[in-house]
C-alpha positions in Angstrom: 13.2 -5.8 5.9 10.6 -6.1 8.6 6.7 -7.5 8.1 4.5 -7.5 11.0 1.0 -8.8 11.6 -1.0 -6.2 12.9 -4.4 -7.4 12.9 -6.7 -9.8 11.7 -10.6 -10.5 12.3 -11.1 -13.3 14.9 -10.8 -16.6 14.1 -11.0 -15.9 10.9 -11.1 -19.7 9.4 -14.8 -20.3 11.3 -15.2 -16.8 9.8 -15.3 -17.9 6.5 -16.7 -21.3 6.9 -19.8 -19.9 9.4 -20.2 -17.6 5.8 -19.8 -20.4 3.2 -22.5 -22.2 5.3 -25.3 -19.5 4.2 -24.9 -20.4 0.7 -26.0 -24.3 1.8 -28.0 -23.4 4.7 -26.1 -25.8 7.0 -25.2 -24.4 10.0 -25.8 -27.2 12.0 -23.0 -29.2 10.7 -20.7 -26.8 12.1 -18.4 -28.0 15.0 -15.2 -26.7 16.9 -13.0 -28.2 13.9 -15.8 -29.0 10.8 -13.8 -25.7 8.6 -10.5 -28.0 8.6 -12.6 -30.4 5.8 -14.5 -28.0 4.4 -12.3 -25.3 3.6 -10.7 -27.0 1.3 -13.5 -28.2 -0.6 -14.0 -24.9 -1.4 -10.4 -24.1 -2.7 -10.6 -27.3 -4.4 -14.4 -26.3 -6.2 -12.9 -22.6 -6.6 -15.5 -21.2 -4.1 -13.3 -18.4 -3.6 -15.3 -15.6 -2.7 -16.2 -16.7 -0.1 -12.8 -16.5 1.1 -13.0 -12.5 1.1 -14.7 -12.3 4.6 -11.0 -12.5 6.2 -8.7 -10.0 6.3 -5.3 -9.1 7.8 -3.3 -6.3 7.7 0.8 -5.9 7.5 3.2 -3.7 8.1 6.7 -3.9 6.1 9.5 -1.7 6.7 12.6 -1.4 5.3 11.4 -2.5 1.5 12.5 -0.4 -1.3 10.6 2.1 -3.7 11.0 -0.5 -6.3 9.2 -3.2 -4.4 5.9 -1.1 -3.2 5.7 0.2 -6.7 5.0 -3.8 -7.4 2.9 -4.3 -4.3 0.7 -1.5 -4.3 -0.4 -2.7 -7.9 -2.4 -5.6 -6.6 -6.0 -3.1 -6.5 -7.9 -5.2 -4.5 -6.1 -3.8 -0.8 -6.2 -1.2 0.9 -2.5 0.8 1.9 -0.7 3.0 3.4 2.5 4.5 2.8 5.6 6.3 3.9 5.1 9.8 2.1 8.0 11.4 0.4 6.1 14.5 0.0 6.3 15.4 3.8 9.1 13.3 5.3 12.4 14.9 4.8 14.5 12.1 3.3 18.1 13.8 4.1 21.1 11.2 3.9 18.5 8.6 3.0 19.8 4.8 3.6 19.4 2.6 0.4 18.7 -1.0 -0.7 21.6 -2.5 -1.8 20.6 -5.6 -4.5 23.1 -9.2 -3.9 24.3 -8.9 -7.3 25.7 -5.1 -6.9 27.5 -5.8 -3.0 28.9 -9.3 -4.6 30.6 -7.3 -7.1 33.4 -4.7 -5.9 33.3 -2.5 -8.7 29.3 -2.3 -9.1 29.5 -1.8 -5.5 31.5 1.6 -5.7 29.4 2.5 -8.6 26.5 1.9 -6.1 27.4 3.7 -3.6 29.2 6.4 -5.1 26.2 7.6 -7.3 23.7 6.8 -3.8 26.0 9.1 -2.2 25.7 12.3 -4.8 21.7 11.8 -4.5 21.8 12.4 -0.9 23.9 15.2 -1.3 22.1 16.6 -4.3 18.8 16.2 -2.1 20.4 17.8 0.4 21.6 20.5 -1.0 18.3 21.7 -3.1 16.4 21.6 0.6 19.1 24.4 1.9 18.2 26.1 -1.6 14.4 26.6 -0.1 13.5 23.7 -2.8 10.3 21.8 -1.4 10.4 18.1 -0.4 7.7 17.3 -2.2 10.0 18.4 -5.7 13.5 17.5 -3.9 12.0 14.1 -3.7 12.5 13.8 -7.9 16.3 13.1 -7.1 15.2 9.9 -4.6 16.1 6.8 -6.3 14.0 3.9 -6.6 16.4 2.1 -3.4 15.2 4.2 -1.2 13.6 2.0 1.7 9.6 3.0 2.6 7.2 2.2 5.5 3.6 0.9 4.7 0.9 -1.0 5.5 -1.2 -3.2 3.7 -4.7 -4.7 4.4 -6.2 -7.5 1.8 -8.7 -10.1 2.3 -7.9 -13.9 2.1 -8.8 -14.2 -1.8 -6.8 -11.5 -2.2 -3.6 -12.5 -0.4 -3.6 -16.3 -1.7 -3.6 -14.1 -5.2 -0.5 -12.3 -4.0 1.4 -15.1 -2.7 0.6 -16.8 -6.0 1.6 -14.2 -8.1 4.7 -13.4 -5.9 6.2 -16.3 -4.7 7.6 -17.0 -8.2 11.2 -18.0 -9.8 10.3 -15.4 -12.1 9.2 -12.7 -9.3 11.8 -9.9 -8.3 13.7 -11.1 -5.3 13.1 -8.5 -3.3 9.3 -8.7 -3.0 9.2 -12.3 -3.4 11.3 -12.4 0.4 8.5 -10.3 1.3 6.0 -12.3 0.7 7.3 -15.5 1.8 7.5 -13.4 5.4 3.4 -12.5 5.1 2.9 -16.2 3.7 4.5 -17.7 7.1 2.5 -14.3 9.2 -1.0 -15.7 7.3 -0.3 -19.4 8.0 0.6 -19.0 11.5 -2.9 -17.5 12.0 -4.8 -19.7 9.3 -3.1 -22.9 8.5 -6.0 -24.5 6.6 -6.4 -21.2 4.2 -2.8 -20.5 3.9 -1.5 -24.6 3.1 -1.0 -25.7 0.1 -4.3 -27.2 -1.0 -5.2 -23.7 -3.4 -2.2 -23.6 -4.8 -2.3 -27.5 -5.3 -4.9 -27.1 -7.4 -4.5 -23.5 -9.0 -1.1 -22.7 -9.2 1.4 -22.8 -12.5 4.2 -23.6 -10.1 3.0 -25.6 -7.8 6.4 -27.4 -7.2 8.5 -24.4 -6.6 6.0 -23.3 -4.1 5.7 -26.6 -2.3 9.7 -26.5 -1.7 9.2 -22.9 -0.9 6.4 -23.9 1.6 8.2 -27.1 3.2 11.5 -24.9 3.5 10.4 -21.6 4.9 6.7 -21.4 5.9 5.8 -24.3 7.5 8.6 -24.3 9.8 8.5 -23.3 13.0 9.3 -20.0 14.5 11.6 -20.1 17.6 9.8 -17.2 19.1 6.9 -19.8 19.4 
């Protein structure tokens, strides 16, 4: 699995603040670093519209059928995906879950059943079948393409939602990538102090936050 940032407006933490100011008409108190205290006064107060004049977009690879069907669900984005329909998907490669490749004989099950799909698929293409009905065989392992672009209300609602012991692994390790992506870019927005004061599991995400997100990338 691969996220990348692909874009986001500019500075988009004076963004917000330089738009939160039109509700108090107070521009002047606006400074080179005055949205580091008052962005999270407005997580704290819930001011969270405001936070919608960001966005940034991602692209994940290499995530399976099962996780985008969870992603795409959150309405308020925008996305783009890998089509099945058009994109032959012969000898597809597959996800392959911890708990089936720690365990020998659900790993031959696996694989062996992976293997008659792919041949199956293949087989009803040299029949003149068209992908877009071939692609009924595909199982939900299959690994997609997308993109995804969501504002900053949106995303802290993602990472909330996702970044959850009760989350499916697989799209909660996506979202801890996009949550380390988002605070690279806006550390105020993307800290701790919303979910502080908003989240059901706070604690799991602080340990999550201190472990994986805050730390810094060697690339840096």
């Amino acid at each position: 699995m691969e996220v990348i940032l692909l874009s986001h407006n500019p500075d988009p933490e004076k963004h917000i603040e330089f738009n939160a100011r039109i509700c108090y008409d107070s521009h002047e108190k606006m400074s080179d670093d005055s949205y580091i205290k008052f962005l999270p006064t407005l997580l704290k107060n819930g001011h969270l519209s405001i936070f919608e004049h960001s966005t940034a977009s991602m692209h994940i690879t290499g995530i399976s059928r099962a996780a985008s069907h969870q992603l795409v669900r959150h309405r308020i984005a925008s996305f783009t995906q890998r089509s099945q329909r058009y994109v032959t998907e012969t000898q597809f490669e597959y996800i392959i879950p911890d708990s089936v490749s720690d365990n020998p004989e659900a790993l031959v099950l696996y694989e062996t059943t992976m293997k008659s799909l792919q041949d199956s698929y293949h087989r009803l293409l040299e029949m003149g079948i068209r992908k877009e009905d071939a692609r009924f065989l595909l199982p939900n392992a299959t690994p997609t393409t997308l993109t995804i672009t969501a504002n900053f209300r949106e995303w802290l609602h993602i990472i909330d939602l996702r970044v959850s012991r009760h989350a499916q692994w697989e799209i909660r390790d996506m979202t801890v990538k996009i949550w380390k992506l988002l605070y690279h870019i806006a550390p105020v927005v993307f800290g701790l102090t919303y979910f502080e004061h908003w989240s059901k599991d706070f604690e799991y995400k602080q340990t999550v936050f201190m472990k994986e997100v805050s730390v810094l990338d060697p690339r840096d």
